[in-house]
C-alpha positions in Angstrom: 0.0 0.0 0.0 1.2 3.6 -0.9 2.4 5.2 2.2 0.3 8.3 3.2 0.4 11.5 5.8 -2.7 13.3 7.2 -2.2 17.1 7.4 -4.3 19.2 9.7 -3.4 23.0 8.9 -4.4 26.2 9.9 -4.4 28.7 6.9 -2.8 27.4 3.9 0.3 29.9 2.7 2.8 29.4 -0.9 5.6 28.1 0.8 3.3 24.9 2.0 3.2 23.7 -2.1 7.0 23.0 -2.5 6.1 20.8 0.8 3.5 19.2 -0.6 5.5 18.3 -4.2 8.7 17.1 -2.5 6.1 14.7 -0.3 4.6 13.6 -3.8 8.0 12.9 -5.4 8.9 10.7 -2.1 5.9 8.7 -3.4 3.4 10.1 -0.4 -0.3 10.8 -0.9 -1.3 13.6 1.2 -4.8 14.4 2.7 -4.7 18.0 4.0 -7.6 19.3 6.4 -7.1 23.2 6.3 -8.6 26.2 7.4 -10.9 28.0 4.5 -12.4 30.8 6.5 -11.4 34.2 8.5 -8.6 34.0 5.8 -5.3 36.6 6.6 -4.6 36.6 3.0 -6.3 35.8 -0.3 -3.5 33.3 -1.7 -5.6 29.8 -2.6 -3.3 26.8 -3.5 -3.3 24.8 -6.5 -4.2 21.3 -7.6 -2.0 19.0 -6.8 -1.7 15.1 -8.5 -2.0 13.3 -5.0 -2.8 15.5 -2.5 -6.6 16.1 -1.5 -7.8 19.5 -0.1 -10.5 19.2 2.7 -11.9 22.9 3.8 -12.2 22.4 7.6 -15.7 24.1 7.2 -17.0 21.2 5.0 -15.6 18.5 6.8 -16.6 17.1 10.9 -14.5 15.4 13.1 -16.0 12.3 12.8 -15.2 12.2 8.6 -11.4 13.3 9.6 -11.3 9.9 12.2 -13.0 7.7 10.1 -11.0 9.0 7.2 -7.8 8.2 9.1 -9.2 4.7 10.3 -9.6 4.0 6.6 -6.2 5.2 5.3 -3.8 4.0 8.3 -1.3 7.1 7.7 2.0 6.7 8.4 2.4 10.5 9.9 -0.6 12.8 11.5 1.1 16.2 11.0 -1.0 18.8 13.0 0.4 22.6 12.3 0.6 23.8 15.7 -2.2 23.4 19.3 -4.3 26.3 18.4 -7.3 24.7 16.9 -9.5 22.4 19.9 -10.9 20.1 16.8 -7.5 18.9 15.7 -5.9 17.9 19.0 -9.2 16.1 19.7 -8.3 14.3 16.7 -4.5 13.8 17.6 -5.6 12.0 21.0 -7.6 9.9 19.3 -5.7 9.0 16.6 -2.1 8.7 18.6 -4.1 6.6 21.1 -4.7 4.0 18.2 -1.0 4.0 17.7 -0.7 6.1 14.7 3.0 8.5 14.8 1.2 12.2 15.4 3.7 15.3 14.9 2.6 18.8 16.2 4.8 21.7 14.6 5.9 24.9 16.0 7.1 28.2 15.3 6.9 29.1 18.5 9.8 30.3 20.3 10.8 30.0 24.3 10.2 33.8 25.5 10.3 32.5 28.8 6.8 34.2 29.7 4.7 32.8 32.4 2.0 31.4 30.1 5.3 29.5 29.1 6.2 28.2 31.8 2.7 26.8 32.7 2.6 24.8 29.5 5.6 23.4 30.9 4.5 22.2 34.2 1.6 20.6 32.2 3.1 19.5 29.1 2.9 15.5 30.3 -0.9 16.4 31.0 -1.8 17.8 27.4 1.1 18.2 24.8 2.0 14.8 25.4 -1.4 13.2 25.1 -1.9 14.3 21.4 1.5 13.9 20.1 4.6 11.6 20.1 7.3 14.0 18.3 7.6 18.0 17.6 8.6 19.7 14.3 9.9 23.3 15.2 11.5 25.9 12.8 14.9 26.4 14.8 17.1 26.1 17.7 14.7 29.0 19.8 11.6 26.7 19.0 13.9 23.7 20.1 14.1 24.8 22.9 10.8 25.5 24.0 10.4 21.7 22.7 13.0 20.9 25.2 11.0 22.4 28.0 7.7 20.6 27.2 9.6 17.5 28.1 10.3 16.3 24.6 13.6 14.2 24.2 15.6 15.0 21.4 14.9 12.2 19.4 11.2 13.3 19.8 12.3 17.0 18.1 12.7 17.1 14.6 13.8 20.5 12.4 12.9 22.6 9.6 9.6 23.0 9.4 9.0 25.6 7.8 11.0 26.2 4.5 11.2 28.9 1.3 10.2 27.4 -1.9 14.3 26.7 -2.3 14.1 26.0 -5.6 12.2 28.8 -7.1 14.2 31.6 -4.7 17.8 30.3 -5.3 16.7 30.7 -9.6 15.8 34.3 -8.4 19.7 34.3 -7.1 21.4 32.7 -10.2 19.2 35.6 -11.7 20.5 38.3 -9.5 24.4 36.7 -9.8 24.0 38.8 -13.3 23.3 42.2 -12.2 26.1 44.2 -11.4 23.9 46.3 -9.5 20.8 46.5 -7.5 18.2 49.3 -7.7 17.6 51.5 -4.7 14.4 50.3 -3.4 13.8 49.0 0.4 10.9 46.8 0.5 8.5 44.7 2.7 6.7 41.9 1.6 3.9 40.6 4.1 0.1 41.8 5.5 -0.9 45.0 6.8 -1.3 44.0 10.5 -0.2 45.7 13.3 2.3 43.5 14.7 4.1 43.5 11.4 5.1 47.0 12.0 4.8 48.9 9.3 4.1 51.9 10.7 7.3 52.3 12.2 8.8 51.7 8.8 6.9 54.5 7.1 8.1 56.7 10.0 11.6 55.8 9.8 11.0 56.0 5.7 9.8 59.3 6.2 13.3 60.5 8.4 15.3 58.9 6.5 14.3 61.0 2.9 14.0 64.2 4.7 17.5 63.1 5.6 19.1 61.7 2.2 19.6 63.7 -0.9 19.5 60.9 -2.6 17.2 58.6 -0.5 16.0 55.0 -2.0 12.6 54.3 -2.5 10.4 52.1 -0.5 8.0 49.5 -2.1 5.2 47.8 0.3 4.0 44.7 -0.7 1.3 42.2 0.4 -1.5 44.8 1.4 -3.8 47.8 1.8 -1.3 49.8 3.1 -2.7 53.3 4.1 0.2 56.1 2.6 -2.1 59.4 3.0 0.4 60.7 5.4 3.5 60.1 3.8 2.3 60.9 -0.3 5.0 63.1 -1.0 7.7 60.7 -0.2 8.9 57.4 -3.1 6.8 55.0 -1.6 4.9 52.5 -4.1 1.9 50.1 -2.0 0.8 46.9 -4.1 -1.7 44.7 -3.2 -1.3 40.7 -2.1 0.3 39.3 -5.8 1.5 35.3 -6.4 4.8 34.4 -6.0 6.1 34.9 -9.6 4.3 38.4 -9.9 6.1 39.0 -6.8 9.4 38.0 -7.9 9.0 39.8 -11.2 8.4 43.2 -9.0 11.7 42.8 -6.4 13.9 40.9 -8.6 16.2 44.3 -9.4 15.4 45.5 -5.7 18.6 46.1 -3.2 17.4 45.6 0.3 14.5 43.7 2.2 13.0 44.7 5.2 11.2 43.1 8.1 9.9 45.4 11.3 7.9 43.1 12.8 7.3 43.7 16.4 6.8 40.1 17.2 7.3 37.7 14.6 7.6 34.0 15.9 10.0 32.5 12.5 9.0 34.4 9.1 9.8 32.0 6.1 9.8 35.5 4.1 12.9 35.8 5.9 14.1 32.6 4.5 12.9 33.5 1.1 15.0 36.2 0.7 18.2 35.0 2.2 18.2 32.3 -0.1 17.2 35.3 -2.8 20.7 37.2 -2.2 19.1 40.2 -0.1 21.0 42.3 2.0 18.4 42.2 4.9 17.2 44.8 7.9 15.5 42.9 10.2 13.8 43.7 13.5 15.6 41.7 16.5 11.9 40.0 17.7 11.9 37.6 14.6 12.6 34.0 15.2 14.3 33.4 12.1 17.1 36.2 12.6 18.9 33.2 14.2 19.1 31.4 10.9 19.6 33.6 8.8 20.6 37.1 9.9 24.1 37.9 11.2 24.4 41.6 12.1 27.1 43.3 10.1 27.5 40.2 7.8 24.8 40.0 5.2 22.6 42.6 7.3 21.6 44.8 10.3 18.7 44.4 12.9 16.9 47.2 15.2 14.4 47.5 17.6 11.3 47.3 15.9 10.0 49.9 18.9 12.4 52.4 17.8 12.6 54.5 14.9 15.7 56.1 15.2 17.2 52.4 14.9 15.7 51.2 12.2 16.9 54.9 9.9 20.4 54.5 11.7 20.2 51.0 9.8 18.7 52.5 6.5 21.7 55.0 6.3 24.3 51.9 6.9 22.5 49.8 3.7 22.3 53.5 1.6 26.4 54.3 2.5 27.3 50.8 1.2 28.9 50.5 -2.6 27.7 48.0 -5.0 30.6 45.3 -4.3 29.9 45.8 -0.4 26.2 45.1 -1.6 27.2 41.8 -3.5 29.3 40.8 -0.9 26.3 40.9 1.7 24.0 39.1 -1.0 25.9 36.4 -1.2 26.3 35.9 2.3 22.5 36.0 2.8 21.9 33.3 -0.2 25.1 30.9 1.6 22.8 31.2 5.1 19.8 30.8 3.2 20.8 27.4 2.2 21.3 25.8 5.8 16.9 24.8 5.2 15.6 24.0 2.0 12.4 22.4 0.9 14.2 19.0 0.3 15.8 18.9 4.1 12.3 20.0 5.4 10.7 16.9 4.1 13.5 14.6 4.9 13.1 15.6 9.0 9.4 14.9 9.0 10.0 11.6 7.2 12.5 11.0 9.5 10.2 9.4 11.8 9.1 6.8 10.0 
């Protein structure tokens, strides 16, 4: 019989298909049970030759169980313990001896709420799963502290699409410069903190003769205030629209105020992106050194973030390269194929 994994996901997002493919080419059929309403963004995921979309709205409980008691899957994968429905399912199902991974993105802050979920991981974490996939060493931890052994931790879960960002690098190896354009990629939600980028934006070109420009990506982003400065908004667009728009671009940037990994992150450091990133995302571990192939802030100051501006603006075109390559050489430490090769690990 064809081996075969149950996915129970929150909200589908475009790095999730090069997942799905690489399972496919490693002969898997995939069932995947996601969430289809109270969307964050508009992105829908294609058809895929083995792998079945269930829209949790459409589907109960009771389908998902006897679903799984009719396709004995080798893996339960369940994207995180936010949703009640899925871990009711995980109990049942690991209880029936079926191999049930929970992932995370979340990192050990050390908060209290944290520590409480410690004291009674045995009591609930371990009753609906046997292994945790988390995103990097910060999430290992936390992992750690639940009570899970390491053999019971697996990494890289979350990945770029590696394939389709390192052709954008092979494409940006030609250029022998980038144009002078900062940009964001991501929603319009308060904790991603754009607000603080318009304001440093703003500083910054009342500061710069010759300032870059600033491209927002990924939302409705309201501009009134800042009109007279370069600042170009464009809605939610697919990956290769996306690509076609920063291709040329010089620098990414990522204020988030609390950002628990961010594979957008990972999509441009494999990209060759000199990167400003705020020091509250997760994956700034992976692939951010300061002063290497980047600089971080404090997403809760301004003045940090257009100190940080000014350094990526007073760099020359080799000192540019330089950092590119550095980001697309740290980039490479996760790809999609590595992903899926810790998930199957467990079987």
């Amino acid at each position: 019989m064809r081996r075969s994994i149950l996915y129970l996901y929150a909200e589908l997002a475009n790095y999730q298909y090069s997942t799905f493919i690489e399972l496919v080419k490693n002969s898997y059929r995939i069932d995947v049970v996601f969430w289809d309403t109270c969307k964050e963004t508009p992105y829908e995921m294609p058809d895929i030759l083995d792998v079945n979309f269930f829209p949790k709205s459409r589907i109960t409980i009771s389908e998902i169980i006897c679903m799984a008691n009719d396709n004995h899957y080798d893996i339960v994968y369940m994207s995180g313990w936010i949703d009640k429905d899925y871990i009711k399912i995980c109990k049942y199902l690991k209880n029936i001896g079926l191999k049930v991974i929970v992932g995370s993105d979340t990192p050990w802050y050390g908060s209290f709420r944290q520590y409480v979920a410690c004291i009674i991981a045995n009591f609930y974490h371990k009753k609906f799963c046997s292994y945790m996939w988390v995103a990097g060493v910060r999430q290992f931890e936390y992992a750690r502290r639940l009570g899970f052994r390491n053999d019971q931790i697996i990494m890289d879960c979350l990945s770029a699409n590696s394939t389709v960002y390192s052709n954008l690098y092979k494409y940006r190896t030609t250029l022998t410069s980038y144009d002078r354009t900062f940009f964001y990629v991501g929603r319009n939600a308060e904790v991603k903190n754009v607000n603080l980028l318009l304001d440093a934006y703003k500083i910054y070109s009342n500061r710069n003769e010759k300032p870059w420009k600033l491209q927002l990506i990924g939302g409705d982003f309201n501009i009134n205030a800042y009109h007279e400065f370069d600042i170009d908004v464009i809605p939610f667009v697919d990956s290769e629209e996306l690509i076609e728009l920063v291709k040329n671009n010089g620098c990414f940037v990522l204020p988030s105020i609390k950002e628990p990994w961010g594979v957008v992150v990972h999509e441009f450091a494999i990209s060759g992106y000199p990167i400003l990133i705020s020091k509250n995302v997760g994956s700034r571990s992976s692939f951010v050194i300061n002063g290497y192939n980047g600089f971080d802030f404090d997403p809760k100051d301004v003045n940090s973030l257009v100190m940080q501006m000014n350094r990526i603006t007073n760099l020359d075109s080799v000192e540019l390269n330089v950092m590119a390559k550095r980001s697309h050489e740290l980039g490479n430490k996760i790809s999609t194929v590595s992903s899926v090769a810790n998930l199957l690990s467990v079987i």
